[in-house]
C-alpha positions in Angstrom: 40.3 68.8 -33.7 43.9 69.4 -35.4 44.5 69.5 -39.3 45.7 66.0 -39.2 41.8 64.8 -37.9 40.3 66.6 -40.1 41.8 65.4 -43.3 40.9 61.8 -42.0 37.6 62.7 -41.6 37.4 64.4 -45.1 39.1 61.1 -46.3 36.2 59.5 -44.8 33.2 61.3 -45.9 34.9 61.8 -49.6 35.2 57.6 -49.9 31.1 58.0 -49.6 30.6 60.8 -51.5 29.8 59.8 -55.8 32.5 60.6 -57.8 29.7 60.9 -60.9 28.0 64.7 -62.0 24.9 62.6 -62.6 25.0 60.5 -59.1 26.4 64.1 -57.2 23.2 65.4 -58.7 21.2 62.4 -57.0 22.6 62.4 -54.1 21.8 65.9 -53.8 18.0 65.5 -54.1 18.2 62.9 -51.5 20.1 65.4 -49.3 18.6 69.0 -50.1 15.1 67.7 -50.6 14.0 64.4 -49.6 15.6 64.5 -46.3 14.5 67.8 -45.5 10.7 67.4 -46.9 10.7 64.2 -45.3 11.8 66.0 -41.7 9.3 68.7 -42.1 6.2 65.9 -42.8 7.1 64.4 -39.6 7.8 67.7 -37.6 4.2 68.8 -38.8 2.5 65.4 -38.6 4.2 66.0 -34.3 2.7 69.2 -33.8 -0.7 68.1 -35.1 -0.6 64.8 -32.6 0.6 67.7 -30.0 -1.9 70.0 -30.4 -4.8 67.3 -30.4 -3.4 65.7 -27.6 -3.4 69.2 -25.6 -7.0 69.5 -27.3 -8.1 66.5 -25.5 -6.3 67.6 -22.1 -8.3 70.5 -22.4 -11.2 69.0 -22.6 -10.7 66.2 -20.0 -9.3 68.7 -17.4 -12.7 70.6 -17.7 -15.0 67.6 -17.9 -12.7 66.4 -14.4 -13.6 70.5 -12.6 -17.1 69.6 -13.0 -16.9 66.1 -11.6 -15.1 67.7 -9.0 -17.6 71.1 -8.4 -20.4 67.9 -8.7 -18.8 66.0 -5.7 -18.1 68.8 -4.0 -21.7 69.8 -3.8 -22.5 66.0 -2.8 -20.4 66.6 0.6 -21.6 69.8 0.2 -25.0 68.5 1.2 -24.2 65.9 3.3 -22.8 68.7 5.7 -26.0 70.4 5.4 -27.8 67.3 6.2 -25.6 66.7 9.3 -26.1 70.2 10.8 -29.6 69.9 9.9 -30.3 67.1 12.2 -28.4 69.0 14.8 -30.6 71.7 15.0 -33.8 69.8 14.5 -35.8 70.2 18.0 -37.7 66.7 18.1 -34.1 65.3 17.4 -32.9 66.9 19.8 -35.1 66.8 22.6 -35.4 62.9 22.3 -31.6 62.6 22.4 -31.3 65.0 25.9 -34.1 63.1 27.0 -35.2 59.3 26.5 -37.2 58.9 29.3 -39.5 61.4 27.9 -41.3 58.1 25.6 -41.3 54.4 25.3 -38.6 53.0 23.5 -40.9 52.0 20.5 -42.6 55.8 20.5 -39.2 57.7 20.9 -37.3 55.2 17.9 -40.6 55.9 15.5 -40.5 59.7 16.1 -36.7 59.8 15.7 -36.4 57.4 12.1 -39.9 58.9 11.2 -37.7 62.3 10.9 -34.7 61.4 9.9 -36.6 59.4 6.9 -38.6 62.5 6.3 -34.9 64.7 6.2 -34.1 62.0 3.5 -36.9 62.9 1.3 -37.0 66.7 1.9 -33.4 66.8 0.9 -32.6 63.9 -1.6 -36.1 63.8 -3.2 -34.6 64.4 -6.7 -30.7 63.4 -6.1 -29.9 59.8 -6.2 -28.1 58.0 -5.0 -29.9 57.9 -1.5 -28.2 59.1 1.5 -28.3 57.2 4.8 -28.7 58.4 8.6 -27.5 56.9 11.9 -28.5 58.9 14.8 -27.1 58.0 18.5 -27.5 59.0 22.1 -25.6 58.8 25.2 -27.6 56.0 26.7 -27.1 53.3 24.8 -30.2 54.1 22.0 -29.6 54.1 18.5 -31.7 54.9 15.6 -31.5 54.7 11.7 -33.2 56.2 7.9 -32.4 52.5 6.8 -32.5 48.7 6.6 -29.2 47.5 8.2 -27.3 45.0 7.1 -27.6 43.6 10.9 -28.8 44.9 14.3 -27.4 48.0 15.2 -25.8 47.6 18.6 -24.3 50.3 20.2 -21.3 49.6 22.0 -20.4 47.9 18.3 -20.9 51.2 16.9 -18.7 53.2 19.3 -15.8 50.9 18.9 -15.6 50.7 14.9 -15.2 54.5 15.1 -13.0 54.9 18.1 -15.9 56.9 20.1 -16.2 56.8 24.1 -19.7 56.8 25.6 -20.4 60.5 27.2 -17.7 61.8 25.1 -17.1 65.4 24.6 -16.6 67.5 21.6 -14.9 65.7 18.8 -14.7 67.6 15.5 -16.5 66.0 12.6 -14.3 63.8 10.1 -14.8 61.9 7.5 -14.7 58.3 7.1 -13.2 56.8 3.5 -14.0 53.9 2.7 -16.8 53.2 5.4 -17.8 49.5 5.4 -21.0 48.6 3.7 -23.7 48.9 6.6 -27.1 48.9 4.7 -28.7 46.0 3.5 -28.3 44.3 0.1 -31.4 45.6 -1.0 -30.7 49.2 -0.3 -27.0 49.4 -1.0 -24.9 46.4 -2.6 -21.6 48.8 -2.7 -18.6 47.4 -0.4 -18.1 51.1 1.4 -19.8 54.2 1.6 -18.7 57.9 2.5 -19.2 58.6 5.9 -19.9 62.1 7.7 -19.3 61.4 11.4 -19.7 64.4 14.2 -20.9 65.0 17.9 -24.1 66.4 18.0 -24.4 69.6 19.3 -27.4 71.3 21.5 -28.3 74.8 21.5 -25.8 75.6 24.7 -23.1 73.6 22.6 -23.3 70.8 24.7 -23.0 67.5 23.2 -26.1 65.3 23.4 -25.3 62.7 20.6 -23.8 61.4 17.8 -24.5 61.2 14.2 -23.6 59.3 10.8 -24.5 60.7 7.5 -23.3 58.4 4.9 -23.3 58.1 0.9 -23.5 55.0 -1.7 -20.5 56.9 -3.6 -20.1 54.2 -5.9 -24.0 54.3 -7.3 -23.5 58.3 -7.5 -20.2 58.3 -8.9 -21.4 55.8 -11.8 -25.1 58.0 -12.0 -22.8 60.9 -12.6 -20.6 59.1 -15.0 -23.8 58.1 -17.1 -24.0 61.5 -19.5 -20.0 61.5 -20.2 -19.9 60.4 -24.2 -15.9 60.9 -24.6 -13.9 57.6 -24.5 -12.3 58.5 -21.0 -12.3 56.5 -17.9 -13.1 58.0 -14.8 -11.6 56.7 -11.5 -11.5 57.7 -7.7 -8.2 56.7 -6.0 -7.2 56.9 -2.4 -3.7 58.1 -1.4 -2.6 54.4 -0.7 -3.3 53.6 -4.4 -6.6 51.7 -4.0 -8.8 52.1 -7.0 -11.9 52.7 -5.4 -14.7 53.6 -7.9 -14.1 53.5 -11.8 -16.6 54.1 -14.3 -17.1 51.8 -17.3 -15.6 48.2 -17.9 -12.5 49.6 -19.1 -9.2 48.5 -17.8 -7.6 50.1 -14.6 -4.4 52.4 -14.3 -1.2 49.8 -14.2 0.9 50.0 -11.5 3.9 52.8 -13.3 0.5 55.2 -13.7 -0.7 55.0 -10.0 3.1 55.0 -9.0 3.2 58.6 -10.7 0.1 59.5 -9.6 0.6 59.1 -5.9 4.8 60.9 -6.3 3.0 64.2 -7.7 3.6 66.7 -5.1 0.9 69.2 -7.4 -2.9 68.7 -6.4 -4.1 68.7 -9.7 -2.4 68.4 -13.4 -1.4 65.7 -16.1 1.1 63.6 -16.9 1.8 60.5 -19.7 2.7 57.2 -18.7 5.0 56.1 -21.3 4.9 52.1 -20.4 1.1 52.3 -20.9 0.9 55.1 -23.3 -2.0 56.7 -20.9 -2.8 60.3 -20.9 -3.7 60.5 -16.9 -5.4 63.7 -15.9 -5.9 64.2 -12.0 -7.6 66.2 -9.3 -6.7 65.3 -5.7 -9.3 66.1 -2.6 -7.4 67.0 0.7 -10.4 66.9 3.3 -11.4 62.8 1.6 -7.3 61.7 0.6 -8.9 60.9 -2.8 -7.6 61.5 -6.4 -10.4 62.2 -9.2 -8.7 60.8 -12.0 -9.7 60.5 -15.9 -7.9 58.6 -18.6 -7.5 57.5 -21.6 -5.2 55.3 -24.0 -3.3 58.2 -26.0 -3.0 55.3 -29.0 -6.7 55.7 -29.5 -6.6 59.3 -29.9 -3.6 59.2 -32.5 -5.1 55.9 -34.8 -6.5 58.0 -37.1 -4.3 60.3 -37.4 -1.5 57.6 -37.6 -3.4 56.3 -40.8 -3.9 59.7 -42.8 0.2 59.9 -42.3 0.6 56.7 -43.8 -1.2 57.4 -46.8 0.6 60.9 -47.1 3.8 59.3 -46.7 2.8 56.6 -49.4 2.2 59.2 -52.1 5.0 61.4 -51.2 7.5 58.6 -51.8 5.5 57.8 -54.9 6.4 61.6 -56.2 9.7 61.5 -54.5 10.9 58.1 -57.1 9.3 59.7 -59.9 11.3 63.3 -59.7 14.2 61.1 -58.8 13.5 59.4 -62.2 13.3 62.7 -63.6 16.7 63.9 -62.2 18.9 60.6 -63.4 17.2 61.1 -66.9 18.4 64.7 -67.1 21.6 64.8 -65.2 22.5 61.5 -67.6 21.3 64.2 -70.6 23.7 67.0 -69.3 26.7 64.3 -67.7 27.5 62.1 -71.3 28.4 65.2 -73.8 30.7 66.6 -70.8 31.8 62.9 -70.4 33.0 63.2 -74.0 34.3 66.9 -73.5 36.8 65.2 -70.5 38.2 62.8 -72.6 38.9 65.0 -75.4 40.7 67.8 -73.0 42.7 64.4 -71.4 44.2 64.3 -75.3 44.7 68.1 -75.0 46.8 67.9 -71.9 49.0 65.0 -73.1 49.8 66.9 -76.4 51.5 69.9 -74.1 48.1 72.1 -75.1 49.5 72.2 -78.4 45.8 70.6 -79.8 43.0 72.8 -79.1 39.8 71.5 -78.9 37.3 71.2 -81.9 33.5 72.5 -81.3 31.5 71.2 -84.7 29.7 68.6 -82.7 28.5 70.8 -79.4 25.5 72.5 -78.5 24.6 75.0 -75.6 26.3 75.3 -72.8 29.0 72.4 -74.1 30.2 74.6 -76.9 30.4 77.8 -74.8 32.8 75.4 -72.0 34.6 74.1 -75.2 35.2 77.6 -76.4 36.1 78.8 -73.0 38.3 76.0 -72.4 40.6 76.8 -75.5 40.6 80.3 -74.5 42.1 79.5 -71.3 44.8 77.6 -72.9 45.7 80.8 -74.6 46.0 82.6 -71.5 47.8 79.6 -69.9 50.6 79.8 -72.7 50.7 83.6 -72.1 50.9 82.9 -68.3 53.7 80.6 -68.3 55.9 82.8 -70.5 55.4 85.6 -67.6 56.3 83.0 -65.3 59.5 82.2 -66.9 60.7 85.9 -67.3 59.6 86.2 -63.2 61.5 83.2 -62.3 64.6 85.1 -63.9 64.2 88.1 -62.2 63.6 86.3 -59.0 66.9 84.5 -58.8 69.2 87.3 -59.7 66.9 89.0 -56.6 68.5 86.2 -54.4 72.0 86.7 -55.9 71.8 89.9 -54.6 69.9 88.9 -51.4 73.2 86.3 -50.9 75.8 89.0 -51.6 74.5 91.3 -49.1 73.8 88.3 -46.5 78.6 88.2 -46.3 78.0 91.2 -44.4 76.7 89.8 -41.1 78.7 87.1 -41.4 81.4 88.6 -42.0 80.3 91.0 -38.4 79.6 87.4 -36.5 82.9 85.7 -37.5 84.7 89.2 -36.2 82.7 89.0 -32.8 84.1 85.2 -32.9 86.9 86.3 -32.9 87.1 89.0 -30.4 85.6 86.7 -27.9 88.5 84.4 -28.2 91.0 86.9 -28.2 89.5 88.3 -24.6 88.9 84.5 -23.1 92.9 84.2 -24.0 93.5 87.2 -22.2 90.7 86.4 -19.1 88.5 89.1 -20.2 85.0 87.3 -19.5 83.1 90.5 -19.7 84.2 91.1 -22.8 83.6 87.8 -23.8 80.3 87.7 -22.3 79.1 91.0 -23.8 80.0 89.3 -27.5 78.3 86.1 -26.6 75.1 88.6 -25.5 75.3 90.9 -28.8 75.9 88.3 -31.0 72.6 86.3 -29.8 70.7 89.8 -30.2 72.3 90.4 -33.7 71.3 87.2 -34.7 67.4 87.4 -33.7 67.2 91.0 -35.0 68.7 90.2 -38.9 66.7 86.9 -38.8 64.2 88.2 -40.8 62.0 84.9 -41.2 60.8 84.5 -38.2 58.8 87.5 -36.6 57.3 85.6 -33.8 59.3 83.9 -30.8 58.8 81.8 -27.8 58.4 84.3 -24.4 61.5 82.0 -22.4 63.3 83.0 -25.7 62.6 86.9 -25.5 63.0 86.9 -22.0 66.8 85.6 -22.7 67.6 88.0 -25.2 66.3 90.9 -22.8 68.9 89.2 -20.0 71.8 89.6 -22.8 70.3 93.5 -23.1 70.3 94.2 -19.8 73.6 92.8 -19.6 75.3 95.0 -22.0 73.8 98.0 -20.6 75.0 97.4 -17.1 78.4 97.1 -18.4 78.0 100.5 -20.2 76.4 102.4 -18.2 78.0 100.8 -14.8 74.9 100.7 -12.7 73.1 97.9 -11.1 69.4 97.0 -12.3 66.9 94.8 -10.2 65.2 93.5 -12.3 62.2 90.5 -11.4 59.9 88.7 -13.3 56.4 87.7 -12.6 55.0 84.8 -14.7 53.7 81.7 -14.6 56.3 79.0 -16.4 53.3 77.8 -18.4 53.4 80.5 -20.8 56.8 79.9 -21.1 56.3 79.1 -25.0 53.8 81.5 -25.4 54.5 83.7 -28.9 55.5 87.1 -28.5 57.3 89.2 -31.2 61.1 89.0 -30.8 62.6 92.1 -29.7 59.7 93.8 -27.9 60.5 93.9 -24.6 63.9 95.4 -25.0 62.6 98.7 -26.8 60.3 98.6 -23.2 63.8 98.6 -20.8 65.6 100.7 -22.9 62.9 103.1 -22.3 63.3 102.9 -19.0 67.2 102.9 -18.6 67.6 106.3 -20.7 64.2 108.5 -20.0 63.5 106.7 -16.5 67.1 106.2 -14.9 68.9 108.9 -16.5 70.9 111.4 -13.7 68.7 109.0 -11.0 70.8 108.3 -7.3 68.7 105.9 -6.3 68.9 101.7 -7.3 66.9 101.2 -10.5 64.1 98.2 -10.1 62.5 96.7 -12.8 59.5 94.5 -13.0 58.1 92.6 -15.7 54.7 91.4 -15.5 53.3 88.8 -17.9 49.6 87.2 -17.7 47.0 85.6 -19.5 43.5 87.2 -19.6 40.9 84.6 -21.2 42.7 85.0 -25.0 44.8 87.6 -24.6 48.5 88.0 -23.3 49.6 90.9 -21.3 52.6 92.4 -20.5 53.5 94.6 -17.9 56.5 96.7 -17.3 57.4 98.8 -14.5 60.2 100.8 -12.8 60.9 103.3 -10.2 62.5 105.8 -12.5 61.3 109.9 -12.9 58.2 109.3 -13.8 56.4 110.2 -17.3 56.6 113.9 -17.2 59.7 114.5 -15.1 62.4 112.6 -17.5 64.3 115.1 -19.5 67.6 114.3 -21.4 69.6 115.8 -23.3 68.6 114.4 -26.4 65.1 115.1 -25.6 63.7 118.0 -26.1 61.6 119.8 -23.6 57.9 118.9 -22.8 58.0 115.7 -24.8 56.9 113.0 -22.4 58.8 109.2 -22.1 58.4 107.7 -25.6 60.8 107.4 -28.3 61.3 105.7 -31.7 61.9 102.1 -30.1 58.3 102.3 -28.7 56.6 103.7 -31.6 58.2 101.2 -33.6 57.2 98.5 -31.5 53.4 100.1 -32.1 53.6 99.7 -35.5 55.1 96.4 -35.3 51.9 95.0 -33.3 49.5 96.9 -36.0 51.4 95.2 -38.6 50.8 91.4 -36.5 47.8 91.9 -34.9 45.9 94.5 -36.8 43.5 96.6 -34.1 43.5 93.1 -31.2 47.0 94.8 -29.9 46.9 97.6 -27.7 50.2 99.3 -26.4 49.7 102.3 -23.5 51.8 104.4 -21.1 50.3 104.7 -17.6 52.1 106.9 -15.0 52.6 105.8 -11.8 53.1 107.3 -8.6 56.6 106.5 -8.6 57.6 105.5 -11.8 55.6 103.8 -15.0 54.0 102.0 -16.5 54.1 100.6 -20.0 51.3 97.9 -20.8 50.9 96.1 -24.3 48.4 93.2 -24.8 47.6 91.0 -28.2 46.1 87.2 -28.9 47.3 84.7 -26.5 49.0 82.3 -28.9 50.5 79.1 -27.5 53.0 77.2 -29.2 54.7 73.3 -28.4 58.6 73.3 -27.3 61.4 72.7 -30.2 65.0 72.8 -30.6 65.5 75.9 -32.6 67.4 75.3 -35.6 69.7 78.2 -35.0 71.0 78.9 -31.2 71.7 82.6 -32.0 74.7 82.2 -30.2 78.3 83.0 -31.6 79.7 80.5 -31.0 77.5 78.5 -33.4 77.7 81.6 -35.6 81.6 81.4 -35.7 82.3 78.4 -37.7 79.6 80.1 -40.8 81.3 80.7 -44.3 
């Protein structure tokens, strides 16, 4: 966001903001205190509806374990039972052998024990639990009142079983159609243990059905529970198949959540119904024990002792508002009186100070204070005048000694016209290049400059040099264009060649190469540069003394020049090279639009000055 949007925005807000002491003063109770108390009464109303709610999950997700650990020990038993009647010797031996007794004496001995395996096992556990016994021949025999005849070849194909059959491993059947009479057993489906029967060889010699009225156990065990929960049992293919209570089932987003969770037991909220849904899934029936509960129920109560807190809070809140306007209007009219009188003040040139009979308090100390200050306004203003003085014969002087430079770029002018008339362009050119470097250097308002600028101005350097010094430079760039108008300060990459030309090139046969590296790392600029001169501690010249190393007053000058700009975020280092060096400088990556520069630097722009 640029200055320009802000100021809107602060346009915006300040057309809403009182103009009044007295309404700033209301408008700050509404801010800094009844917003902020009225946040925190709903943030710790939330936590106390969250920390019921996981209260309650707590408590549902343990009541749901010992559903669970109490149907698991139902199939717990009716395993037992089923093995049981496996091993059981007159079982057995009228299964291996029918012929052994009329059909009448072998179907009383066999129901006779099965009915007396009912009782021994389910004496105190209701509801009852129902046996179906059959053999390879075609016999069958039951604990219980069927609903009709049992026929066997019925029997084999509702469970996919093959006379003579062998081993199958046992599996259970859920749901199991209702087979027992109405008077036994009006549920529509039981639970159903079905197995081969196994001898003492572990040869088959029958089958066997153990099933359970689920639905008069499930409500039995359901019977104790005094929490406001329902209780379900749902198969994987979303059929509610037992609930407990007359309480309404889960809608169809709950069992659609239900049956997507991938965990086998946890919770989760159904926000179309508002129902807390706890569940516990059974792999070896494809059943989910599931418990719920409206979450509104849980929360009424709570939802009424906030709306009486909230009800007196606002009462307190208008009354201290009350309070405020009363006061702020006590504090706002005697300074509404003080404004007008200082308005009078101003328009009489603070000639009229002001009068403090009438004032009390703190209005009499501001009264007093404010007539001091016109004191030390008069006072300030007469300094001000005698600064102004000084100050302009400062830029008389500034203005005489500004003739010199120009009087330097009209002569260049000149020169360079004098050698284009005698077809002298290196002369010419070597004015045009020192007069655009004379012109950055004595510009002293502007310490900053775009990087396509600098790189210019080290092109007119190196220009000049090779036409002293009569040697050829290579010298390459490495960039990308988009820094281009990157800020840099002017001048700072010359100090860096000319470093290199005298120290690095000095007495040196071979072709000098020069190569300037400029990136951008995250916020920071860096420049590289880098020749194939003598190297850090092999350059010696004359007008260096012996053992100092390649640095001189242009580099330590351009040192202080980045402390000066960047304070300690510029860094400036010599690194030698193997053949050659090094010099690196980094500072804050600053990026700046394109513009036409007021002044070119060039002199022929400079020549027509005075």
């Amino acid at each position: 966001m640029n200055r320009i949007e802000i100021k809107l925005v602060s346009a915006r807000v300040s057309r809403f903001w009182p103009a009044t002491l007295k309404n700033k003063l209301f408008a700050a109770f509404i801010l800094c205190v009844f917003v902020p108390m009225s946040i925190g009464f709903v943030y710790t109303f939330r936590e106390i509806e969250t920390t019921l709610q996981d209260k309650l999950i707590q408590k549902s997700a343990f009541n749901l374990a010992m559903t669970r650990k109490s149907l698991d020990d139902v199939l717990s038993i009716l395993t037992k039972a089923f093995y049981i009647v496996e091993k059981d010797q007159t079982v057995a031996a009228q299964l291996r052998e029918p012929d052994l007794n009329s059909d009448f004496r072998r179907t009383k001995i066999v129901e006779d024990k099965l009915v007396s395996l009912d009782d021994s096992l389910f004496l105190y556990h209701s509801p009852q639990v129902y046996f179906t016994v059959a053999d390879f021949y075609g016999h069958m025999y039951a604990s219980f009142m069927p609903k009709r005849i049992l026929d066997y070849d019925i029997f084999l194909k509702e469970y996919g079983l093959t006379r003579g059959a062998g081993y199958t491993p046992h599996r259970w059947i859920t749901p199991d159609p209702n087979y027992v009479s109405g008077d036994r057993s009006s549920s529509p489906d039981l639970l159903t243990l079905l197995g081969i029967l196994l001898d003492s060889n572990n040869q088959p010699m029958g089958y066997a059905r153990v099933s359970l009225d689920y639905h008069n156990w499930f409500r039995a065990a359901m019977q104790d529970r005094v929490d406001s929960q329902m209780y379900s049992i749902v198969s994987r293919s979303g059929d509610m198949l037992v609930s407990s209570g007359d309480g309404p089932p889960l809608n169809a987003s709950a069992l659609q959540s239900l049956l997507a969770s991938k965990d086998t037991e946890g919770y989760f909220i159904d926000e179309a119904s508002s129902t807390i849904v706890l569940y516990n899934y059974i792999p070896a029936l494809n059943w989910y024990l599931v418990s719920y509960m409206k979450s509104d129920l849980l929360l009424s109560e709570i939802h009424t002792v906030k709306m009486r807190y909230f009800a007196i809070f606002c009462t307190f809140a208008v009354l201290f508002a009350c309070i405020t306007l009363f006061i702020a209007s006590s504090i706002t009219k005697p300074l509404q009186r003080l404004s007008k009188k200082m308005v009078q003040v101003v328009n009489h040139r603070l000639e009229i100070p002001l009068t403090d009979t009438n004032a009390r308090g703190e209005v009499q100390e501001l009264t007093r204070t404010f007539n001091q200050m016109i004191r030390d306004m008069k006072d300030m203003l007469h300094k001000l005048k005698l600064e102004q003085v000084q100050k302009e014969a400062v830029r008389f002087q500034m203005l005489l000694s500004q003739m010199n430079p120009h009087f330097l770029f009209n002569t260049l002018s000149t020169i360079k016209f004098i050698a284009l008339r005698k077809q002298n362009d290196d002369i010419a050119d070597i004015c045009i290049s020192l007069g655009q470097l004379l012109e950055t250097s004595l510009n002293s308002e502007i310490e900053m400059i775009h990087l396509k600028k600098e790189i210019e101005l080290l092109n007119d350097y190196i220009h000049i040099q090779q036409y002293r010094f009569k040697f050829i430079c290579d010298i390459r760039y490495e960039y990308d264009e988009k820094y281009d108008y990157a800020l840099v300060p002017k001048l700072s990459l010359q100090p860096l060649i000319e470093n290199s030309i005298y120290h690095g090139f000095s007495n040196m046969l071979e072709s000098a190469e020069i190569i300037v590296r400029i990136r951008a790392e995250g916020k920071r600029l860096t420049i590289e540069v880098d020749d194939n001169g003598k190297g850090l501690h092999m350059s010696k010249t004359p007008a260096v003394k012996a053992g100092t190393l390649r640095k001189g007053i242009g580099l330590s000058n351009l040192r202080e020049r980045l402390q000066i700009l960047f304070k300690q975020e510029a860094e400036l280092e010599l690194i030698p090279l193997e053949k050659g060096a090094r010099v690196r400088f980094t500072f804050p990556l600053l990026l700046s639009s394109p513009f036409e520069m007021e002044v070119t630097g060039d002199v022929e722009s400079t020549a027509g000055r005075g």
